[in-house]
SERO-4910 file (N, C-alpha, C, O; in steps of 0.05 Angstrom, whole numbers):
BEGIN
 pado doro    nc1    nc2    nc3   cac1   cac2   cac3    cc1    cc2    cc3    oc1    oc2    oc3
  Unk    A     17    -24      0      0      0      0     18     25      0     39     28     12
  Unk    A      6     40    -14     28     69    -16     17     88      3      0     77     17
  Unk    A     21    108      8     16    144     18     16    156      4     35    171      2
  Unk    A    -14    157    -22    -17    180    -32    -36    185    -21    -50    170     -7
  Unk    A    -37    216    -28    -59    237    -17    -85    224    -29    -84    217    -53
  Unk    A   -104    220    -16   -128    219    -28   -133    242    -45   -127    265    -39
  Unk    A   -145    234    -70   -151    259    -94   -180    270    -91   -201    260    -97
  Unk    A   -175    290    -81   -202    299    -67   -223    309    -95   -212    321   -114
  Unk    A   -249    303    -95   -268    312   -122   -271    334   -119   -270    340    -95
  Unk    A   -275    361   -139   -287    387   -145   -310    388   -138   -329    380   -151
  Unk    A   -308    399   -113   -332    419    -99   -354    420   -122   -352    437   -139
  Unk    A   -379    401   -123   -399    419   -152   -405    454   -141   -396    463   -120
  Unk    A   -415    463   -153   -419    491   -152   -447    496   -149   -465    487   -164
  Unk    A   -450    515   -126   -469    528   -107   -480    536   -123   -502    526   -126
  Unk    A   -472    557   -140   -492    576   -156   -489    569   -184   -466    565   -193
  Unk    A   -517    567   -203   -508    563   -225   -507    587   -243   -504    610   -235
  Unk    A   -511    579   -271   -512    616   -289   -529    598   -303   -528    573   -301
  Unk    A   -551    617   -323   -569    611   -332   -567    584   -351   -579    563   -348
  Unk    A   -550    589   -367   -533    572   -384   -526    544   -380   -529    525   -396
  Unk    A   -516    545   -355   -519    517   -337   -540    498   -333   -543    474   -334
  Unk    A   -552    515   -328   -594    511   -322   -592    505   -344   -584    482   -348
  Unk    A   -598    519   -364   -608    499   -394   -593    484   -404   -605    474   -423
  Unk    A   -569    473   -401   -553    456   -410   -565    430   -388   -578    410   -396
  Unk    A   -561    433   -368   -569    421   -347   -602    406   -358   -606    382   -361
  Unk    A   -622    425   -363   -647    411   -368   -644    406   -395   -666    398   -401
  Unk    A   -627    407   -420   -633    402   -447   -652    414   -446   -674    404   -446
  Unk    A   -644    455   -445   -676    468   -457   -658    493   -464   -635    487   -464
  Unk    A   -662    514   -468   -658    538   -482   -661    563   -459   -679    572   -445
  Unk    A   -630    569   -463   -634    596   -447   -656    614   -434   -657    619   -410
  Unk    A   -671    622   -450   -697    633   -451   -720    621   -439   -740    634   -432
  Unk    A   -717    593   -437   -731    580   -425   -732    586   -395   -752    589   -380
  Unk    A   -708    588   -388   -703    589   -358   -703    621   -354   -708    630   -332
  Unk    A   -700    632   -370   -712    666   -369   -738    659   -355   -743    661   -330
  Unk    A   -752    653   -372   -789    647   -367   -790    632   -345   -808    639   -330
  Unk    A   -780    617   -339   -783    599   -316   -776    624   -288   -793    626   -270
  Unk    A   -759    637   -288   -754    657   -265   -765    680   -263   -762    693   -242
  Unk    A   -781    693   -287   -797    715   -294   -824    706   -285   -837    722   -272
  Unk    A   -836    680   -291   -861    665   -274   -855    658   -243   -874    651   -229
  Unk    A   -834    659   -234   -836    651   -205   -833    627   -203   -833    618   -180
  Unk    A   -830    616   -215   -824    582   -220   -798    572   -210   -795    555   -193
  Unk    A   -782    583   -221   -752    571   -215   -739    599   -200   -736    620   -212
  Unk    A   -733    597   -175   -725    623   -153   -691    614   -170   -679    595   -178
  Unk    A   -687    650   -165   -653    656   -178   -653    680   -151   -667    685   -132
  Unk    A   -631    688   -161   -615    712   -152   -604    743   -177   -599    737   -200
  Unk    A   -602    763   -171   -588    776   -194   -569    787   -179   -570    801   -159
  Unk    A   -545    777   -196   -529    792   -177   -506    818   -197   -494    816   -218
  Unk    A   -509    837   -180   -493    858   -187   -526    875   -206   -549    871   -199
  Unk    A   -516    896   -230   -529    909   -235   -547    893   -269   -570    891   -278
  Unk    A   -520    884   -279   -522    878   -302   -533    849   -314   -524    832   -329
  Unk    A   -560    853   -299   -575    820   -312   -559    785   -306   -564    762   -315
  Unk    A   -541    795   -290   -517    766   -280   -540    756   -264   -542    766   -242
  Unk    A   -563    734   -271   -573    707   -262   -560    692   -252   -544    681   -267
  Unk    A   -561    682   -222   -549    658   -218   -586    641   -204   -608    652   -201
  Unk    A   -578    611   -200   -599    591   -194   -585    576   -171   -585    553   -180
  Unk    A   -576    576   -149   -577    554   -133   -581    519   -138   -599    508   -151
  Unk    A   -569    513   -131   -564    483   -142   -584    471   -128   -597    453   -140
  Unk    A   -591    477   -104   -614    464    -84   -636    464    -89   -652    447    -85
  Unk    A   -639    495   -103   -671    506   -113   -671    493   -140   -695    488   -143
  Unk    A   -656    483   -168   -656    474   -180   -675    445   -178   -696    438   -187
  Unk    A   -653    431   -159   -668    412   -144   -698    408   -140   -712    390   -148
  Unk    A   -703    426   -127   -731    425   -116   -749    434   -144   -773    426   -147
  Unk    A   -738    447   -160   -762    448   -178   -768    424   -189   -791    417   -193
  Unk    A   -740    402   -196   -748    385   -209   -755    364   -203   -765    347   -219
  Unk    A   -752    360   -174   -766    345   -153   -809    349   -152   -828    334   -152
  Unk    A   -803    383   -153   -834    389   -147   -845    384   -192   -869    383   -199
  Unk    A   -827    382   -207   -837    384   -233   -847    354   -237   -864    348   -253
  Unk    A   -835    335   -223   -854    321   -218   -866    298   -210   -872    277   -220
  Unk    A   -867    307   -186   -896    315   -162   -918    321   -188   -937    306   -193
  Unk    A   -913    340   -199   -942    350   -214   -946    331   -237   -969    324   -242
  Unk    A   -926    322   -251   -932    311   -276   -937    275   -259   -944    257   -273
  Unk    A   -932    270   -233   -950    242   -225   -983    251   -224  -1004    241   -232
  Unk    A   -977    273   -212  -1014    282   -204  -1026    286   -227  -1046    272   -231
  Unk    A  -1020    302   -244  -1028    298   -275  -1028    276   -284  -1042    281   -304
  Unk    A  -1021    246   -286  -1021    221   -297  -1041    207   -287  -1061    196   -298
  Unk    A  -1034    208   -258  -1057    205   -238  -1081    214   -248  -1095    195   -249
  Unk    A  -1091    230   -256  -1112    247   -256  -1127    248   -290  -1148    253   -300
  Unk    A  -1101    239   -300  -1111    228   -332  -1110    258   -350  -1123    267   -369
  Unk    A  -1091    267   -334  -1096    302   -341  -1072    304   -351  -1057    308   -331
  Unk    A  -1050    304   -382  -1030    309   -381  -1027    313   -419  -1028    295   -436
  Unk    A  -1026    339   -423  -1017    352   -436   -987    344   -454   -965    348   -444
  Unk    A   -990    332   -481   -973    316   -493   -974    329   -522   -995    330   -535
  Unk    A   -949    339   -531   -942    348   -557   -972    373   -558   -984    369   -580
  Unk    A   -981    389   -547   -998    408   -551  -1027    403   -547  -1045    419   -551
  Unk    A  -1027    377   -540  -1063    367   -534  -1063    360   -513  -1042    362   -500
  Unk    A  -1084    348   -501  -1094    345   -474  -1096    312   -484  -1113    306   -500
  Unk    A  -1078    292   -474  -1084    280   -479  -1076    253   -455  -1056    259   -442
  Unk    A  -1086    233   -452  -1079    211   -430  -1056    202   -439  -1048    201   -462
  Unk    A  -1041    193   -414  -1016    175   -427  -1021    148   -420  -1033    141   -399
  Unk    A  -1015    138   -432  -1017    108   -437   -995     93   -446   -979    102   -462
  Unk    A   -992     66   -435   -967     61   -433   -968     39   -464   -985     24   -474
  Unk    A   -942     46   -471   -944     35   -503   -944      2   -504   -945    -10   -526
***
């Protein structure tokens, strides 16, 4: 057995930037604009100049609570698919 240093992992990061968020969900910048302009996904602005950050935790929880809703919607026979209202059903 040797004495090397254990290789310690990179800290993930506290705060994200918008960019992250959408790379993160496979969706489009703007998306997560809308998502934090509706109250949906809590951010921060920091400084003067439109610098968005998202919390890694609160990230979390949306997608934790995104779905929470889309079981209660399945549940409920209530779930909106490619632009219609339609049941999901398993193929």
């Amino acid at each position: 057995m040797t004495d090397q240093p254990l290789q310690e992992q990179p800290r993930p990061l506290r705060f994200l930037t918008l960019q992250q968020v959408a790379d993160e969900l496979n969706t489009k910048h703007n998306t997560i604009r809308s998502l934090i302009a509706s109250g949906d996904l809590p951010a921060i602005q920091i400084g003067g100049r439109g610098q968005w950050r998202i919390e890694r935790a609160k990230l979390e929880d949306y997608i934790s609570a995104a779905y929470a809703k889309v079981r209660i919607d399945v549940a409920r026979g209530d779930l909106e698919v490619g632009g219609t209202s339609a049941p999901l059903t398993p193929e």
